[in-house]
C-alpha positions as CSV (number, residue, x, y, z in Angstrom):
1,X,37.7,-139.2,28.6
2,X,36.9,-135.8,27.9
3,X,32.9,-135.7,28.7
4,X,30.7,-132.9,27.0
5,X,29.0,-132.4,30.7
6,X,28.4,-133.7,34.1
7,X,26.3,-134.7,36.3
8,X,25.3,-136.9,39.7
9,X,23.6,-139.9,39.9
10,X,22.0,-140.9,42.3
11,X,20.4,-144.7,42.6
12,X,17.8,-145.5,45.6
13,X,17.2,-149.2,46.0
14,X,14.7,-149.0,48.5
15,X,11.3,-149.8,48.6
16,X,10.1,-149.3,52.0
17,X,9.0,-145.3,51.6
18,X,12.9,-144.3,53.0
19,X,13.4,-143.1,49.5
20,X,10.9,-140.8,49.3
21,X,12.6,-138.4,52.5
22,X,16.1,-139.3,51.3
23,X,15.4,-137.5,47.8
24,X,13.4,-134.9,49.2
25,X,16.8,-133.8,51.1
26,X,18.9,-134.6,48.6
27,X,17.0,-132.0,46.2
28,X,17.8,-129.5,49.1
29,X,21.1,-129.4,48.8
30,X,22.5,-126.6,47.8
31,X,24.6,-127.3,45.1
32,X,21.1,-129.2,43.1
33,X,18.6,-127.1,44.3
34,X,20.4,-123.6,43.3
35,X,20.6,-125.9,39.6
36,X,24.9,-126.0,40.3
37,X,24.8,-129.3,39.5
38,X,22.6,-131.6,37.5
39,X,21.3,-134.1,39.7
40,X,19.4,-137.4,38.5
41,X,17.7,-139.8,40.7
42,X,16.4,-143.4,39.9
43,X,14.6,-145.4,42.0
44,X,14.4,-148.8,40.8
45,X,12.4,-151.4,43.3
46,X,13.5,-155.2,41.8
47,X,17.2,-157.0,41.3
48,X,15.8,-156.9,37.2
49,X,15.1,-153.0,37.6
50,X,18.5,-151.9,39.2
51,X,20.4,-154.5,36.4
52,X,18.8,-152.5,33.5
53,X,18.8,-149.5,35.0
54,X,23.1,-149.8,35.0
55,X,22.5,-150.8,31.8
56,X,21.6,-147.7,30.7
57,X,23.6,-145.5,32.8
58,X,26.4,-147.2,30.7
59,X,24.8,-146.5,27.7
60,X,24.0,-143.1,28.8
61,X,28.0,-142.3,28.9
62,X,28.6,-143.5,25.3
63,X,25.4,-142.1,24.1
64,X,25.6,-138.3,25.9
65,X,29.5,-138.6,26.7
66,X,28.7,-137.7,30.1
67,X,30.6,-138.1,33.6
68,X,28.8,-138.6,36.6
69,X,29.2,-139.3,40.2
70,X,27.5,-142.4,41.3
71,X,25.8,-142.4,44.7
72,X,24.5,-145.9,45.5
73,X,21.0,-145.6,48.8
74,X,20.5,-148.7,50.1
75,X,20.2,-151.2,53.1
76,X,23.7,-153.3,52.8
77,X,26.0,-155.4,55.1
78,X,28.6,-156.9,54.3
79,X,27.7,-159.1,51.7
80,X,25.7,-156.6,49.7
81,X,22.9,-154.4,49.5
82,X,19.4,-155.0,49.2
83,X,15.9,-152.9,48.3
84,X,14.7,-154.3,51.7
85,X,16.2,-155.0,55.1
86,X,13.7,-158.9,55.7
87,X,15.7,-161.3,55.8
88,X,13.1,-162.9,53.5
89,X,14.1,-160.6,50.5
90,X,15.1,-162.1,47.3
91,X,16.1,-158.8,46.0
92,X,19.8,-158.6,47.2
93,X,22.5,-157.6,45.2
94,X,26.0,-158.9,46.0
95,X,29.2,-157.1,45.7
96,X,30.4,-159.1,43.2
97,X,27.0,-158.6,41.1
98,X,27.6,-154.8,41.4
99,X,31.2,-154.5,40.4
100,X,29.7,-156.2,37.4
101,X,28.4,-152.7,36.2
102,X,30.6,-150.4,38.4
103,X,33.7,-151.9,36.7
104,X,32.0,-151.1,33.1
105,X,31.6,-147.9,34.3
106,X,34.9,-146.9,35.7
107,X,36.6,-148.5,32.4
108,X,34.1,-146.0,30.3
109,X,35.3,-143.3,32.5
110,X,39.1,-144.0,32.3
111,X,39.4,-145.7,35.9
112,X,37.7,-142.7,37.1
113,X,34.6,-143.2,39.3
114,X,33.8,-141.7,42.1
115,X,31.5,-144.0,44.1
116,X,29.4,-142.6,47.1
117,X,27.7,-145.2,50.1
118,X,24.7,-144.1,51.5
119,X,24.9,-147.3,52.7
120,X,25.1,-149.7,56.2
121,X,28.5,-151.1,55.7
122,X,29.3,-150.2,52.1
123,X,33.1,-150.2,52.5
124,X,33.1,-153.5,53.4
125,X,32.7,-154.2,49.4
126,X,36.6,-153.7,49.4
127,X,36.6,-157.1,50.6
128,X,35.4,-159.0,47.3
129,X,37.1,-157.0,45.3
130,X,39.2,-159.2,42.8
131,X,42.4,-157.7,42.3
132,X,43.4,-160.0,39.0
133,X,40.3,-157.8,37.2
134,X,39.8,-153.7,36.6
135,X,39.5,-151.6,39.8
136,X,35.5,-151.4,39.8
137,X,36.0,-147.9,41.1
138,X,38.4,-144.8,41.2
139,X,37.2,-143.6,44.9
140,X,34.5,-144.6,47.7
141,X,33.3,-142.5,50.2
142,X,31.1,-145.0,52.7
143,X,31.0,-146.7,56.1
144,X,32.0,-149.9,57.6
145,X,28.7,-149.5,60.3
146,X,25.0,-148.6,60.2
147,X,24.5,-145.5,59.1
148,X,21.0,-143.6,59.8
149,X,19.0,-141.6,57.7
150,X,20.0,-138.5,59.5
151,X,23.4,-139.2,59.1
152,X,23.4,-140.3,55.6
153,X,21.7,-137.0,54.8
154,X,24.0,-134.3,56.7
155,X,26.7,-136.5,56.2
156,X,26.2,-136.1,52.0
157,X,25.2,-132.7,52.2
158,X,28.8,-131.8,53.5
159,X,30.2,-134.0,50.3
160,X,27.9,-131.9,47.6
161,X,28.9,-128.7,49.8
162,X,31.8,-126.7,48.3
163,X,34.5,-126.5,46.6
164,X,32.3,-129.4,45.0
165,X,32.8,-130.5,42.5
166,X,36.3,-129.2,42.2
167,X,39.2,-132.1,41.7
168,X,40.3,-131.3,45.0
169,X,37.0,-131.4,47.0
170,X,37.8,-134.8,47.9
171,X,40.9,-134.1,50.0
172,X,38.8,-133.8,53.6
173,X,35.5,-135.1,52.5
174,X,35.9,-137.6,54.9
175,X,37.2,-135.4,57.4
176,X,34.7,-132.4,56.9
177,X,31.1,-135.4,57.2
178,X,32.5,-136.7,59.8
179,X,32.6,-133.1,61.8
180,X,29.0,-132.6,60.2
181,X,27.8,-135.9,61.9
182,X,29.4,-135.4,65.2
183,X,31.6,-138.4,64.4
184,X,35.3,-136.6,64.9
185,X,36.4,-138.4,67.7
186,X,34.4,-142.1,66.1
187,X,34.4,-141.6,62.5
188,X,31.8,-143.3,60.6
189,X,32.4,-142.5,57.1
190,X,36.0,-143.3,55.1
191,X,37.3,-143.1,51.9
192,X,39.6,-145.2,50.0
193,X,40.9,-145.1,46.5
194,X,41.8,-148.1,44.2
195,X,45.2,-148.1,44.9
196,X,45.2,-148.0,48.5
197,X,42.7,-151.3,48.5
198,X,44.7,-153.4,45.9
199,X,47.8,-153.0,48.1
200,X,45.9,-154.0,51.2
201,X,44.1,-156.7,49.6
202,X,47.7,-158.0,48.1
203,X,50.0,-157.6,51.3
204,X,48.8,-160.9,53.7
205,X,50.3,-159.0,56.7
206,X,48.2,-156.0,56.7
207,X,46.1,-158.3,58.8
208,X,47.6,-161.4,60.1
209,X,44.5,-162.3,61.8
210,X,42.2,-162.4,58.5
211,X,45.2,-164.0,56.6
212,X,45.8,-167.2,59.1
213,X,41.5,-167.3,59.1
214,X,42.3,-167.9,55.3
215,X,44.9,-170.3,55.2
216,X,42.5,-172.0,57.9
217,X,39.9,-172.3,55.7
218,X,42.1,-173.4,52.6
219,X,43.5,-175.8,55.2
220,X,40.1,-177.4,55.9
221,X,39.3,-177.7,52.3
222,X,41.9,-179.9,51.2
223,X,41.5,-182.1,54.6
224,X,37.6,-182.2,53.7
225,X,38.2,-182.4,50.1
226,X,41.0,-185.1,50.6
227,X,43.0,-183.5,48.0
228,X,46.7,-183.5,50.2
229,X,48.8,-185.9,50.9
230,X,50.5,-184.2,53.5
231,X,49.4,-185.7,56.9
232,X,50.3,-183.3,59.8
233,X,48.4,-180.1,60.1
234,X,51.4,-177.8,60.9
235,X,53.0,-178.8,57.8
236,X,49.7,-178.5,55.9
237,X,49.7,-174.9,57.3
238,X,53.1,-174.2,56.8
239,X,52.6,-175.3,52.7
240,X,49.3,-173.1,52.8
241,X,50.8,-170.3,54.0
242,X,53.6,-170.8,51.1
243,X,51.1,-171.1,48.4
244,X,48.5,-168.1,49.1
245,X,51.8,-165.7,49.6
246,X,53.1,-166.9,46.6
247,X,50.1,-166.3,44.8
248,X,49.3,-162.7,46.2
249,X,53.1,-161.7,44.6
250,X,51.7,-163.1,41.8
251,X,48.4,-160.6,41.7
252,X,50.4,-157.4,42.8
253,X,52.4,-157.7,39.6
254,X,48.8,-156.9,38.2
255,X,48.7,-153.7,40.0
256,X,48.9,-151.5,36.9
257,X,46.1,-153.1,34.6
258,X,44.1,-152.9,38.0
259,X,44.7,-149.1,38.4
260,X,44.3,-148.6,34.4
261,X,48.0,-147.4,34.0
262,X,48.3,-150.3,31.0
């Protein structure tokens, strides 16, 4: 797409008075306050809220043919995010339910999005992503730990800094936060693009560990489920094994509809 102007997003869902000193920073930053860069911030409270509020941000592309970065403030592990940190919470969002709308939005903008975490654990999203659909995004920039306010703020401020938003600002994002945060030695935040999490979520030896946990659990299925007639584990293993690899080469022929190059 060719959009008429640009802009970031930025969407808090919090509702326990963080959100208040995280956009009071934000608005701070050089680039927004010295007017650089449009910034827009939404603060939606409820599961409903957040759901419309995507809603329209799709809309808002078609309607104002607009590109925006999407920064994403929230409490999160590694099942999702959520408004509130209680356990007792009934507003949580799971990754799944987000790429819902993230997808939409990267296929508006051409398998383009730019996707920022100000989140605990928001990379760990990369692990529900289904690699038989559209990448959900184009790039993340987020953290596999807890990440403090204080972090989360200097950390960001060294994203909007320059040569934002130049195409090539990304390049050492990850590199320059991680200096801003103190985190050079540890980092805490990393970025992946689409491409780099299809192939590792395709390729069953990038992690032998999580793969045989898998085949495990497949394993225990069909012995639960009764739906096997093989009657010795290792066998039952070995055929697992055989059947999840066979359906990963499967997937990675779908690489290019998942990167939008078809």
């Amino acid at each position: 797409m060719e959009p008429d102007k640009f802009i970031v997003v930025v969407v808090q869902f919090l509702n326990d008075g963080i959100e208040e000193k995280l956009q009071y920073e934000m608005q701070k930053y050089e680039q927004f306050a010295n007017g650089n860069i449009p910034l827009e911030i939404y603060n939606p409270t409820t599961k409903q809220e957040l759901f419309s509020l995507f809603e329209m941000l799709i809309q808002k592309i078609v309607n104002e043919n607009c590109y925006f970065i999407l920064q994403i403030n929230a409490h999160g592990c590694e099942m999702g995010i959520a408004a509130n940190p209680s356990p007792k919470s009934h507003e949580y969002i799971l990754w799944n339910e987000l790429f819902i709308f993230t997808r939409q939005i990267n296929e508006k903008f051409d398998g383009q999005l730019i996707m920022l975490l100000a989140v605990c654990m928001g990379n760990t999203m990369i692990g529900c992503i289904d690699p038989s659909l559209r990448a959900p995004f184009k790039y993340i920039m987020g953290s596999f730990e807890s990440v403090t306010i204080k972090n989360a703020i200097d950390g960001f401020r060294e994203f909007y800094n320059k040569p934002f938003p130049d195409v090539k600002f990304v390049r050492d994002c990850a590199k320059r936060m991680n200096k801003a945060v103190g985190k050079e030695t540890s980092p805490l935040f990393y970025e992946f693009y689409d491409s780099t999490c299809f192939d590792a979520i395709c390729n069953p030896d990038r992690d032998p560990k999580f793969f045989q946990e898998m085949v495990y659990k497949y394993v225990l299925a069909k012995t639960v489920l009764k739906t096997t007639k093989i009657k010795s584990f290792c066998e039952l293993v070995e055929t697992v094994d055989k059947e999840l690899r066979g359906l990963l080469e499967i997937t990675r022929s779908n690489r290019n509809y998942f990167l939008f190059k078809s």
